[in-house]
N, C-alpha and C positions, 0 to 999 in steps of 0.2 A: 689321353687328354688332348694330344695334339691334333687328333682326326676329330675329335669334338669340335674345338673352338676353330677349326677349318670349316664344320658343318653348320656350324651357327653360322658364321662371316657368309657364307652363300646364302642359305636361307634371311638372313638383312638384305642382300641385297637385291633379292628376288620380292620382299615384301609389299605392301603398297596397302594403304586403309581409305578405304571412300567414306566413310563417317569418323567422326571423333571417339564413339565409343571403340571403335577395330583398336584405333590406334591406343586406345587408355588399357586396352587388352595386350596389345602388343607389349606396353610399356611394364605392365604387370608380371608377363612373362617373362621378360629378359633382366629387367632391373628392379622387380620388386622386393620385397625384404625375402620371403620366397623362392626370387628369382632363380632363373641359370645363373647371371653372373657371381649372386653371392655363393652357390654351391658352387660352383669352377674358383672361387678366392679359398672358399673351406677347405677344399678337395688340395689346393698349392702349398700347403705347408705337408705333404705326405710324397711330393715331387722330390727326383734324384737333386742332390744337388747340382752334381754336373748337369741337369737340364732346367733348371729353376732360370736362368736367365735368358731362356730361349721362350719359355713359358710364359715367362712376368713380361715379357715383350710381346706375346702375341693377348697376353688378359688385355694389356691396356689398349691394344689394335683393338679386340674388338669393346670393351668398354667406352673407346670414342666413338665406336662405329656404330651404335646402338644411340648413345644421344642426338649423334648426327642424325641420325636417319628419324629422330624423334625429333627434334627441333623442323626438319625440313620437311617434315609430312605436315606437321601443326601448322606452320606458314603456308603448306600449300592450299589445305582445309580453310582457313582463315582466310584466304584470297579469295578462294571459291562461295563462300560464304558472304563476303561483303559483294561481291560480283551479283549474285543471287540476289540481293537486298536491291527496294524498290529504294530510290533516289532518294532524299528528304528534301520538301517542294518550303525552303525557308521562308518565304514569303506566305504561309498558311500561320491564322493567329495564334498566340501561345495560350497553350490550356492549363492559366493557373489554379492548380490547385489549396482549393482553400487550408489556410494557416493554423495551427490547434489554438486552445486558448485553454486556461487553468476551467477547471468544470466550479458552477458557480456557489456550490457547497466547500469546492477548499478555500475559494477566494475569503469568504467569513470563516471559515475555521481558521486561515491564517490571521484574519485579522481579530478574530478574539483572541487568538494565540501571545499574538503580538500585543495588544492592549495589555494583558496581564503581566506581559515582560517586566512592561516599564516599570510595573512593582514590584518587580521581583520573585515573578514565580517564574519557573525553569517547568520543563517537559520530562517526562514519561509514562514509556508504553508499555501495557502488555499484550500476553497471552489472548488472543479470542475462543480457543477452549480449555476450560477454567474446571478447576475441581468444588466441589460444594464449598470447601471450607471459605476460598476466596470469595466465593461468590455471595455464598450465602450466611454462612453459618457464623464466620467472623463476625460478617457483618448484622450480628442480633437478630437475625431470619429467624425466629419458632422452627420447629421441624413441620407443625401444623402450617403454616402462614401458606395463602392462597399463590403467593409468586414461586413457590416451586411445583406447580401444579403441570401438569402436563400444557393443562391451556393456556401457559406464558411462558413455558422454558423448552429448549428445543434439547433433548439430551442424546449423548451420543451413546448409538449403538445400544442404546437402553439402559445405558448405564445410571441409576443414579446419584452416580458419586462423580461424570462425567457430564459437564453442559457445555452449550453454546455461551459465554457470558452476557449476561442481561442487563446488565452496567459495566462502567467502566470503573465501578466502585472496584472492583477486585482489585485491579491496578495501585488502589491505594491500600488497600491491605496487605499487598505483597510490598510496596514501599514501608509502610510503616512498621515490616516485621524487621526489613533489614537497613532502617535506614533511622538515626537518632534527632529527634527535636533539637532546634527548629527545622518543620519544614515548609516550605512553600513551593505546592506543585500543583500543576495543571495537565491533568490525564483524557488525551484526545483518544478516539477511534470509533468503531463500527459496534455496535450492538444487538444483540438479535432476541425478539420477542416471538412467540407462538400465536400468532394474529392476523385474520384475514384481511387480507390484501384490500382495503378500499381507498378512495376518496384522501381520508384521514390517516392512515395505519399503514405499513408495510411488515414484512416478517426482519426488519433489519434497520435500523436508521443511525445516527451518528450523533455523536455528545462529545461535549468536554465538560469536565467533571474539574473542579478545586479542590484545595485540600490545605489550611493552616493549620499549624498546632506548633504551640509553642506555651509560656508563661505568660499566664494572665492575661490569654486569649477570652472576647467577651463578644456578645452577640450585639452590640455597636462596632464595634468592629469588623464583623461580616455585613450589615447594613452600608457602613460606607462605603465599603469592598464594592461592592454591588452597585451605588449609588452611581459611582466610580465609572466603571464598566458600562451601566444602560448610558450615561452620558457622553461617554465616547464612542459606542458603537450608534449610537443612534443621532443625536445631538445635546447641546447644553441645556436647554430645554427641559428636556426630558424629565419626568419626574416617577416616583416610585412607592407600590404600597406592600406593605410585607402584610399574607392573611395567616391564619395560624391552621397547622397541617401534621398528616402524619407520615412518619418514615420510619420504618426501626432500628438505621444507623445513625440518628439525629435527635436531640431532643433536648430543649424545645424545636420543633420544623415546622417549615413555613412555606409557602408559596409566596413567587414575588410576582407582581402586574408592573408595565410599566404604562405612562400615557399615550393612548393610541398614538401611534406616529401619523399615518392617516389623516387626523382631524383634530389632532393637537388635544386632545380628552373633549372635547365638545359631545362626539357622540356622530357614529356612524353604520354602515352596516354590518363591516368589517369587525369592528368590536362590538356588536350588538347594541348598541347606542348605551353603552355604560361608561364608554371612557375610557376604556381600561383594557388590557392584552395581556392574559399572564405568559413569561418566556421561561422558568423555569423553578425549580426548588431545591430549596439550601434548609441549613438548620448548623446547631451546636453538634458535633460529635461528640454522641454518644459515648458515655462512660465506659459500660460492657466493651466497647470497640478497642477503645485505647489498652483496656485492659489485656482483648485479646491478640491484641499484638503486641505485646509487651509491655506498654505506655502507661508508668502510673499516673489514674487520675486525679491523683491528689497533687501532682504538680504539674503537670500539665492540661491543657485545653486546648479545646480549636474548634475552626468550622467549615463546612463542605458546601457546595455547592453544584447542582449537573445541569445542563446548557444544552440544547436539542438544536442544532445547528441548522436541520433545516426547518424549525418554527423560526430561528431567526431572518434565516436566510429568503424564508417567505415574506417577514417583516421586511427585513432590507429592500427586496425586489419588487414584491407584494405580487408574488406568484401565486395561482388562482389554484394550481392542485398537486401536490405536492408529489406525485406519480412521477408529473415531468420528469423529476431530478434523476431517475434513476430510467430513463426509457431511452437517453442518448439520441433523440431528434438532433440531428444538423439545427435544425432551425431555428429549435429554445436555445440552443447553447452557442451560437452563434452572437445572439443579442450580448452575450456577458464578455466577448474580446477585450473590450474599451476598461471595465468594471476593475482589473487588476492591475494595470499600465501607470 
């Protein structure tokens, strides 16, 4: 052992690395977990006794002799390296790089987010891939109904008991299997429909979705909800028509317009000179629903709501195509810095 760690000590001090990788090599050799050094510590507990203190004197020689020689090739690699480097001319201008800013789809989902706080609805999320029952089948889906059809739902791997979630309604059917009246929540995220990519349409957009239920929940009650909401995200102003609609976790359901922001309900291009903008659709939940999450509907009620964040976020901005949002130009999303501050 003693002619070993004699033959290492020369070999150190013969060594020399002209790159950083030699010496990351060297250092793997001698001190790695690996290493020589830990085989020659393994190898000393099988040393005579009478020669362990002659031994454990020359391990620690060369265990310093091994960092030394690591520390002081690194400094010299480092010197030569900054030596090599062309000067920096300070006096040349500073290339700031421009600042991130929130992307101008969360800036309104925070602030619907937030609107709704003030009355007391709290957040949760789920799952984006959902099993049928969340998605659909809870939610009073027929097994006929055309939105599980290949040409709206993306399923995984062929599965069809495995989707992409098509709402963020699931979210509230996993809430209300595990979760007891009252509730009051607001379910955000990302959505994905089977739908060619134009103008109008992507294969994926984003919602917040509402959800009350409680005792002697009534569909005045969803009307001011709402009343509520287009008056604070839009202004005081603002006014609201609920038309009558269909949904099969809703019923009665409704679609709601509010008054063009644009042109004050006068009549423009933008709302097709009727006045009027629908932003999204609500209704009473459904009885089947409450049922199938546990909720009896005899003592309970409530009502939903889903929010397409970027129809409103087009209202807010009065962005021309709604692609923007998702193409990450410097340049559109540049304009929105100011918009969250």
């Amino acid at each position: 052992m003693k002619e070993k760690i004699n033959q290492y000590l020369a070999e150190i001090d013969l060594f020399t690395a002209k790159t950083k990788d030699e010496l990351e090599q060297f250092r793997i050799k001698y001190s790695g977990k690996k290493g020589i050094l830990n085989d020659l510590f393994a190898d000393f507990k099988n040393v005579a006794a009478e020669e362990r203190r002659e031994m454990g004197v020359l391990l620690n020689e060369l265990k310093g002799k091994i960092q030394q020689k690591i520390d002081s090739l690194r400094e010299s690699l480092e010197e030569q390296h900054a030596a090599s480097t062309p000067e920096q001319d300070l006096t040349l201008p500073v290339n700031f790089r421009d600042a991130g800013s929130r992307h101008p789809l969360m800036i309104i989902r925070n602030r619907i987010l937030d609107i709704f706080s003030r009355i007391g609805y709290t957040v949760a999320e789920g799952p984006e891939i959902e099993d049928d029952w969340h998605n659909f089948s809870a939610l009073n889906f027929a097994p006929e109904h055309p939105a599980r059809d290949m040409q709206d739902t993306f399923f995984v791997e062929k599965d069809p008991d495995v989707v992409l979630r098509t709402h963020t309604s699931s979210v509230q059917v996993r809430v209300m299997e595990n979760t007891r009246p009252p509730i009051r929540m607001t379910f955000p995220g990302r959505v994905y429909r089977n739908e060619a990519i134009s103008a109008r349409a992507h294969c994926f957009f984003h919602q917040v979705e509402g959800l009350y239920v409680d005792k002697n929940v009534s569909f005045a009650d969803l009307r001011q909800t709402l009343l509520y909401f287009a008056k604070e995200m839009f202004s005081p102003d603002t006014r609201i028509r609920l038309r009558p609609s269909y949904f099969p976790f809703t019923e009665p359901s409704a679609e709601m317009d509010i008054s063009c922001n644009l042109c004050g309900g006068k009549g423009c291009g933008f709302c097709k000179y009727t006045g009027w903008v629908e932003i999204l659709g609500c209704g009473m939940v459904n009885p089947n629903v409450l049922k199938n999450c546990g909720i009896d509907p005899e003592v309970y009620s409530g009502f939903a709501f889903g929010i397409g964040i970027e129809r409103i976020t087009n209202l807010v901005f009065n962005v021309k195509d709604l692609r923007m949002f998702s193409e990450n130009d410097v340049r559109f999303l540049q304009q929105f810095e100011s918009a969250w501050q």
